[in-house]
ZAMARGU-4260 file (C-alpha; in steps of 0.2 Angstrom, whole numbers, plus 5000, padded with zeros to 4 digits):
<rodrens>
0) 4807/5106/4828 | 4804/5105/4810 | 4796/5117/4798 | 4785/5105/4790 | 4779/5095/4805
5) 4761/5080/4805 | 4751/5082/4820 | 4743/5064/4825 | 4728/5064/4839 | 4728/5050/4848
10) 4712/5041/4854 | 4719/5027/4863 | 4723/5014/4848 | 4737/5004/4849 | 4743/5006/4835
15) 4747/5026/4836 | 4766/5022/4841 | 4765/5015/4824 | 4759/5029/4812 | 4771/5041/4821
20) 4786/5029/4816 | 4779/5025/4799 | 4779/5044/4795 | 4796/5047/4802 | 4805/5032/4792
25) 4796/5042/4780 | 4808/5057/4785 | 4795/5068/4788 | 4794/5075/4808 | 4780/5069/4818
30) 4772/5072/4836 | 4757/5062/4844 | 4746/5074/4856 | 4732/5070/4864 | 4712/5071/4854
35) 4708/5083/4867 | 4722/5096/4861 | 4713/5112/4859 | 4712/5122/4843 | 4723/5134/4851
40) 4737/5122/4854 | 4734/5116/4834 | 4737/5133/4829 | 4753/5135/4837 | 4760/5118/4831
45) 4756/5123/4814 | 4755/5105/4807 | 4758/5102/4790 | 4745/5091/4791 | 4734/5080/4804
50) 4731/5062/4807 | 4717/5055/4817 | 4722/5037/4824 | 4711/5022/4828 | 4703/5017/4844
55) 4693/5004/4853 | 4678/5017/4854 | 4662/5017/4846 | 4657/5035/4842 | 4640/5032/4851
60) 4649/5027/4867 | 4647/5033/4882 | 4660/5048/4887 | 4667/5043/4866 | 4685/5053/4861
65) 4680/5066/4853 | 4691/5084/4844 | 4685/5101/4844 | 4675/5102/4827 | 4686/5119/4824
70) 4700/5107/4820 | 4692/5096/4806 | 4686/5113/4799 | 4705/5117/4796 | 4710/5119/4779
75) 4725/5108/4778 | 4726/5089/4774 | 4717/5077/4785 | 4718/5056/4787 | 4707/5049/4799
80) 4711/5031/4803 | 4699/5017/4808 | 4692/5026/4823 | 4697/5043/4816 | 4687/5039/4800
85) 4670/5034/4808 | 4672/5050/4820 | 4676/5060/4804 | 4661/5054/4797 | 4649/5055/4813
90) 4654/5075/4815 | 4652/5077/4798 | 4635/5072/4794 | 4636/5055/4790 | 4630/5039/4797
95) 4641/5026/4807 | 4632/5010/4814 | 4636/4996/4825 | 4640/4980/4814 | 4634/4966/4818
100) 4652/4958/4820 | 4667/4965/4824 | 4678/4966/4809 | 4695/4959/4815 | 4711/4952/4807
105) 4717/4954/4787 | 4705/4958/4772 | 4705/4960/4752 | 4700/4981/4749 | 4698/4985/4730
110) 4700/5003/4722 | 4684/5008/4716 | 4684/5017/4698 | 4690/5032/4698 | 4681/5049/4704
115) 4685/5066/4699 | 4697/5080/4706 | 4709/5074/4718 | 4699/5062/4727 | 4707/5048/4720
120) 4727/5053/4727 | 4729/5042/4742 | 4725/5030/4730 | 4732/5031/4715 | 4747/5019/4717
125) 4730/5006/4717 | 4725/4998/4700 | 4706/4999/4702 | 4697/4986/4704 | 4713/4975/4710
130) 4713/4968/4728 | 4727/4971/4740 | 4727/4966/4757 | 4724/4974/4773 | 4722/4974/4793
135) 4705/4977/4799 | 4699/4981/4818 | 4684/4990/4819 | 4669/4985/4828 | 4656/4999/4820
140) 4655/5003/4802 | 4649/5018/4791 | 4632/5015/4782 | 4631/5032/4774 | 4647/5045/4769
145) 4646/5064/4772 | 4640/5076/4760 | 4652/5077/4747 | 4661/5064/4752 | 4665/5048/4740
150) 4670/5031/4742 | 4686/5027/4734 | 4689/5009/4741 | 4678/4993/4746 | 4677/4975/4756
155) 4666/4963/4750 | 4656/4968/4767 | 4662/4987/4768 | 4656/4998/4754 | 4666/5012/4763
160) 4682/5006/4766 | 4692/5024/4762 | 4684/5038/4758 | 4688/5055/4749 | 4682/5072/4749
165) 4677/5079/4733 | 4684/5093/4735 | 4695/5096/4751 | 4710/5085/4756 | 4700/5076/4768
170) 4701/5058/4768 | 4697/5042/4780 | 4702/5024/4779 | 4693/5009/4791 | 4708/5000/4789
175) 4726/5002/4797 | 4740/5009/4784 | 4754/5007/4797 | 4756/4990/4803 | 4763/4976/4793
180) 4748/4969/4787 | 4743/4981/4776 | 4759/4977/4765 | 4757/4992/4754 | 4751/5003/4768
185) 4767/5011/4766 | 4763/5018/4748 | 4747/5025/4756 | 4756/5035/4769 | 4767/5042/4756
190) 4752/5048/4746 | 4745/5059/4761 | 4759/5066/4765 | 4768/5070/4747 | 4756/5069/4736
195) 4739/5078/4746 | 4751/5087/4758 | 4765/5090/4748 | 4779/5089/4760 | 4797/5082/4756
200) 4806/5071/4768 | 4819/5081/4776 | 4818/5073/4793 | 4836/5066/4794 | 4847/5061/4809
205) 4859/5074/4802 | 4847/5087/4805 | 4841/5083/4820 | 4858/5081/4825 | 4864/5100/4819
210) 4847/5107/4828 | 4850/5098/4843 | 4867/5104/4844 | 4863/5123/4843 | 4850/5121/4855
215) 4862/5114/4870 | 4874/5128/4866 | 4860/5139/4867 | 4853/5131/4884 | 4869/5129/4895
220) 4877/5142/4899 | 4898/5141/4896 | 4903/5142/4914 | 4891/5126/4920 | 4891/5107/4919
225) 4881/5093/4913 | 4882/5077/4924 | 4879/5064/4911 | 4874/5046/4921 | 4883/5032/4910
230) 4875/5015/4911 | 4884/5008/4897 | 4868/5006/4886 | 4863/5014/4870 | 4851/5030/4877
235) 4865/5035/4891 | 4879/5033/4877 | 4869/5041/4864 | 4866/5058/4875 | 4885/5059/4881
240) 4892/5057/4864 | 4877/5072/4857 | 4884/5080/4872 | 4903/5080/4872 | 4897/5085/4854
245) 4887/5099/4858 | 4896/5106/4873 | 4913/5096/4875 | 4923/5094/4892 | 4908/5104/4900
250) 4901/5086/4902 | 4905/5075/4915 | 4902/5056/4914 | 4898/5046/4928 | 4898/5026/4927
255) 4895/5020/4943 | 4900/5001/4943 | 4891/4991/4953 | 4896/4975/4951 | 4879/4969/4942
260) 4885/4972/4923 | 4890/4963/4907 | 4907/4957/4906 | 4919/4969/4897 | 4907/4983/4903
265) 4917/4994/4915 | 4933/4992/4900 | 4921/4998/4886 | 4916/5011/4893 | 4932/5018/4896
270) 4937/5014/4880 | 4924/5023/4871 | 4922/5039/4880 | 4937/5042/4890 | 4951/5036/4877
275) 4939/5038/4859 | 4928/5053/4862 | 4939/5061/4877 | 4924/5066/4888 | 4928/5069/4907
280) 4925/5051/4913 | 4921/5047/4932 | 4921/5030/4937 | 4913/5023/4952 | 4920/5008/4962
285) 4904/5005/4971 | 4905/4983/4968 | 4904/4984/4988 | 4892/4993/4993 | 4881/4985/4982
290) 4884/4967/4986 | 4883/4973/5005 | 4865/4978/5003 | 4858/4965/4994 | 4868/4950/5004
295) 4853/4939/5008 | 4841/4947/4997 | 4831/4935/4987 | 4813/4948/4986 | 4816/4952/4965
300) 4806/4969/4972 | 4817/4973/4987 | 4832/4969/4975 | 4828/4984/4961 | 4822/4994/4978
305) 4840/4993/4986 | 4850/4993/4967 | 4840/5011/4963 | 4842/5018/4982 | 4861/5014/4981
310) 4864/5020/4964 | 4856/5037/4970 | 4867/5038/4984 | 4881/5036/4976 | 4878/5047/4962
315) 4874/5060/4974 | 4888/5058/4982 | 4900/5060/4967 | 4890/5073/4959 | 4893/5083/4972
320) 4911/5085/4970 | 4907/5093/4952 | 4909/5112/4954 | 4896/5123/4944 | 4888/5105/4939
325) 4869/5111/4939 | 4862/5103/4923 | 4858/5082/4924 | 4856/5075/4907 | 4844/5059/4905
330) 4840/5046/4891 | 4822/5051/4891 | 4813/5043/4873 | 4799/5048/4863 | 4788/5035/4873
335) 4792/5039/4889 | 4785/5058/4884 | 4770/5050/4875 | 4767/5039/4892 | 4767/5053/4903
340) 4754/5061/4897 | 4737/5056/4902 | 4724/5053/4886 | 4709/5051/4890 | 4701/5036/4881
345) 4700/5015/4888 | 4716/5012/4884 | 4726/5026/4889 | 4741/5022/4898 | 4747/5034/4914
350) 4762/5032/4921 | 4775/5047/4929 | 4791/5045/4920 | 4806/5047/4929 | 4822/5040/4922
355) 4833/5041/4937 | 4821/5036/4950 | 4818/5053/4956 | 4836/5059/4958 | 4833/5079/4948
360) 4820/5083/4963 | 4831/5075/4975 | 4845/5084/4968 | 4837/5100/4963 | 4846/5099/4945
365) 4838/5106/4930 | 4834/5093/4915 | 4843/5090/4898 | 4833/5079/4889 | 4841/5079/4871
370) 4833/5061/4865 | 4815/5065/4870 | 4810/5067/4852 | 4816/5048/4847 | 4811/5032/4846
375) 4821/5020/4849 | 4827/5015/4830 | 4830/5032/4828 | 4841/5034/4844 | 4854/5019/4835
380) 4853/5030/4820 | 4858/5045/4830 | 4872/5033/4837 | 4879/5031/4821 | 4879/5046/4816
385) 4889/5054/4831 | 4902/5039/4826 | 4899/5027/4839 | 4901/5011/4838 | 4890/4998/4828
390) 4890/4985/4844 | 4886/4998/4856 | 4873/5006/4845 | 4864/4991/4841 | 4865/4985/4859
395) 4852/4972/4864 | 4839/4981/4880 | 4848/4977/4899 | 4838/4978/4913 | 4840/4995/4926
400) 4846/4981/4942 | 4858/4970/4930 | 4864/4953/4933 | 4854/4955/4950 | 4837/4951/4942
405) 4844/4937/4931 | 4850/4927/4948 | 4836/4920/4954 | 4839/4920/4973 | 4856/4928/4982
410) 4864/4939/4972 | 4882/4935/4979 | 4902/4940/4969 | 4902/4923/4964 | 4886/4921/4957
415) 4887/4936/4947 | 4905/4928/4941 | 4897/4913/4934 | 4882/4923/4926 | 4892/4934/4917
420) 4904/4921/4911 | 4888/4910/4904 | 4878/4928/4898 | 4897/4931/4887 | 4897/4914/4880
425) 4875/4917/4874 | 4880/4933/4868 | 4897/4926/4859 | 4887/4911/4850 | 4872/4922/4847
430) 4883/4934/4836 | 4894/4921/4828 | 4876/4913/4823 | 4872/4929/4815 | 4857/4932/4827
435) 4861/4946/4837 | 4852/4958/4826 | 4837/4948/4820 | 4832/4943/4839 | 4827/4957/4852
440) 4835/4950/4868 | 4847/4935/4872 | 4855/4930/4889 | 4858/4918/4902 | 4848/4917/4919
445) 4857/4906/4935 | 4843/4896/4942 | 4846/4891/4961 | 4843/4873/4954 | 4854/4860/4959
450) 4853/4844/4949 | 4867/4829/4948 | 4878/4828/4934 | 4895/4816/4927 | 4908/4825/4921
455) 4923/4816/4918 | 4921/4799/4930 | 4918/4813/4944 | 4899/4816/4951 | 4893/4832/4952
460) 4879/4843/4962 | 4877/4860/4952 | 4869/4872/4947 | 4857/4876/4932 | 4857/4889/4916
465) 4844/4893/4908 | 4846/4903/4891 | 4831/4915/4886 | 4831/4923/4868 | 4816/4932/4862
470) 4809/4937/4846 | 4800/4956/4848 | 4797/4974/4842 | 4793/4985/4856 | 4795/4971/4870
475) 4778/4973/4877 | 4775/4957/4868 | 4788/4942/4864 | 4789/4925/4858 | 4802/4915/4861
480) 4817/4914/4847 | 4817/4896/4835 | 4835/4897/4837 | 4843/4882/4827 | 4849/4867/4837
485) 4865/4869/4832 | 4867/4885/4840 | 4858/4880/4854 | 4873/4863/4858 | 4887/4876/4854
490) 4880/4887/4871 | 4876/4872/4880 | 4892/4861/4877 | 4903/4879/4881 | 4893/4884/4898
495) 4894/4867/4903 | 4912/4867/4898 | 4918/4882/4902 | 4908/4889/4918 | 4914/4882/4933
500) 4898/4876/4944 | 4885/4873/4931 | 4883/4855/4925 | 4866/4858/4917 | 4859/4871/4903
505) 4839/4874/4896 | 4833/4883/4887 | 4815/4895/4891 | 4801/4892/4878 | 4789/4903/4886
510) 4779/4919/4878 | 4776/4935/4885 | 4762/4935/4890 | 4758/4925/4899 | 4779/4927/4905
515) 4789/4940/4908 | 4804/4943/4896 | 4816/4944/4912 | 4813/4932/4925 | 4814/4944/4941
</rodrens>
């Protein structure tokens, strides 16, 4: 993908995501493979340099991660993190003990003096002898350092907390450069890879954009199609604007409404890619089919069962109709390759991805996966730079089944009404409030809940909102959002107002965990 190219071995931390997005806001390309990748597969990939990531493993454990020695012996830069530094240090003659506590949470490091040679590079941006503060998580420690290895930094309770080669670019921190609370972790991170690796940051959206492009027109042939599967979110729209892009009318969109979506949905996306971008746009009435199958349903599992057997269907259906169309394009992301993949290690995460719920085997269509490179921050950027809109490309996550697994209970035309009037009023206030960017997900969620209200001198017996608003990087953990009062009344006073049915709004202060962001 990139001539200069970081190679990071994962061995299960957490945090691995994290030093792959570090190094590309950096605008230097990155991939995370497996620590079991062979030295073979290193070879091929050419990396410019390689980072070992941290780990819940104790080098002494049983069945520990380990990487083929051939691979530390490399000549090029190496930065062993946490895990990756004891494991470094453990294969290369030195000595890594079990502590007698675990070492969790932020610490003061200090520079030592300075060494000779290059050793003191990843460094130097650090007065020696001044604290700055870092994350810690390690439960081992090192006791003694490799030959020819120096310590360049220290805790008051860990002489070793980086260490140097004396003469090779080798290096090992125990503490974590890529989250947050190493504030100047940053600086480090630009050390390796400028300073010791000597690369320049070249990894734009522009230049993924002009590589992608070539490589589509390479890959499908003139005379074929692409079906592209529009949802109306920022990964389908991303890959059809790159598309019409690449490739132009021999795209064909397909939104498939099925009476579950955002108000203003079905119209935007005509807007946008049939009117703006003039793509081939197909678009699916299916509001009855798919309020026929779920009358009745209240199960949230049975509900995203029957949405993601219908949708297949129907796409089938239309696809069908496509002559020559033997290409289906998917929003597949960066983490989704990442997940798929099994790592060995206590952590790892295994799961099969598969983005339309198994619709390429069904349909025996090969795959264009142009965004499996991304993350998502890099996917808005991408957005942007293919001219979409700034509201669609900073859109706020949606789930796959829609309004249906914000109704708690019977998903019905009415009730979807009244949802997605109240959800147009939370998103409205949320962006007059100048929140929509700084929070991770806001909406509205119709509660079977019936409770007695006044309104006017009339009595009433309806319904319930509840309003859920979330703070959160990745969404596998949230907190809920400390949204002022005064935005809080504006929603209430308007739902109550305005939505016909509901006399009563509240408003979710859960977490995740222990709750889920969605309530179905």
């Amino acid at each position: 993908m990139a001539d200069q190219r970081v190679l990071i071995l994962d061995f299960g931390s957490q945090y691995t995501q994290l030093i792959a997005r570090r190094v590309r806001q950096l605008r230097v390309y990155c991939e995370i493979h497996p620590h079991t990748m062979s030295p073979a597969d290193v070879d091929k990939f050419q990396p410019s340099a390689i980072i070992l990531s941290g780990g819940p493993s104790s080098v002494y454990g049983t069945n520990a991660p380990k990487v083929d020695r051939a691979i530390l012996e490399r000549s090029g830069p190496l930065l062993g993190i946490c895990y990756g530094q004891q494991l470094l240090t453990h294969e290369l003659g030195g000595k890594v003990v079990q502590a007698s506590e675990r070492e969790y949470g932020r610490a003061l490091v200090s520079r030592t003096r300075a060494t000779t040679g290059k050793a003191d590079t990843l460094l130097h941006a650090f007065n020696a002898g001044e604290p700055f503060e870092v994350w810690m998580s390690h439960g081992d420690r090192i006791e003694a350092l490799p030959p020819d290895f120096v310590a360049i930094a220290s805790t008051d309770s860990t002489p070793f907390a980086a260490m140097a080669h004396k003469s090779k670019p080798i290096f090992g921190l125990q503490f974590h450069p890529e989250v947050a609370h190493t504030p100047r972790g940053i600086q480090i991170l630009e050390a390796f890879l400028f300073d010791i690796a000597g690369l320049t940051p070249t990894w734009t959206m522009g230049s993924f954009l002009e590589g992608q492009i070539k490589k589509l027109r390479a890959d499908i042939p003139k005379n074929e199609k692409v079906i592209c599967a529009l949802s109306g979110g920022v990964d389908s729209s991303v890959v059809a604007a790159l598309l019409g892009k690449a490739i132009g009318d021999q795209v064909q969109c397909i939104f498939v409404d099925n009476g579950l979506l955002r108000r203003g949905e079905v119209e935007q996306v005509k807007d946008i890619f049939g009117r703006a971008l003039h793509l081939p746009l197909q678009v699916v009435d299916a509001r009855e089919t798919f309020m026929t199958a779920l009358a009745g349903v209240v199960d949230p599992e049975k509900k995203r069962k029957i949405i993601g057997g219908k949708f297949i269907e129907v796409f089938e259906h239309e696809a069908k109709s496509i002559a020559g169309a033997n290409f289906l394009a998917q929003g597949t992301l960066y983490p989704d390759v990442i997940e798929s993949v099994s790592f060995k290690g206590p952590s790892a995460v295994i799961k099969s991805h598969h983005n339309v719920g198994g619709l390429p085997e069904r349909m025996r269509m090969k795959l264009v996966e142009p965004l499996r490179e991304l993350f998502k921050d890099e996917v808005r950027l991408l957005g942007a730079e293919l001219g979409l809109p700034d509201h669609l490309c900073y859109r706020q996550p949606f789930p796959g089944p829609g309004l249906a697994v914000r109704i708690i209970g019977d998903v019905t035309q009415a009730r979807c009404d009244v949802l997605r009037q109240a959800d147009a009023i939370v998103e409205e206030e949320i962006i007059a409030a100048d929140y929509y960017r700084k929070v991770w997900q806001s909406f509205a969620v119709l509660l079977p809940v019936r409770s007695v209200g006044v309104m006017g001198d009339d009595r009433t017996y309806d319904e319930t909102i509840a309003i859920r608003c979330v703070d959160s990087t990745d969404g596998m953990t949230a907190d809920w959002s400390r949204l002022p009062y005064e935005v809080l009344a504006r929603m209430s006073s308007r739902i109550i107002n305005e939505v016909r049915g509901i006399n009563r709004v509240v408003y979710d202060v859960s977490s995740k965990p222990p709750a889920t962001i969605e309530w179905e």
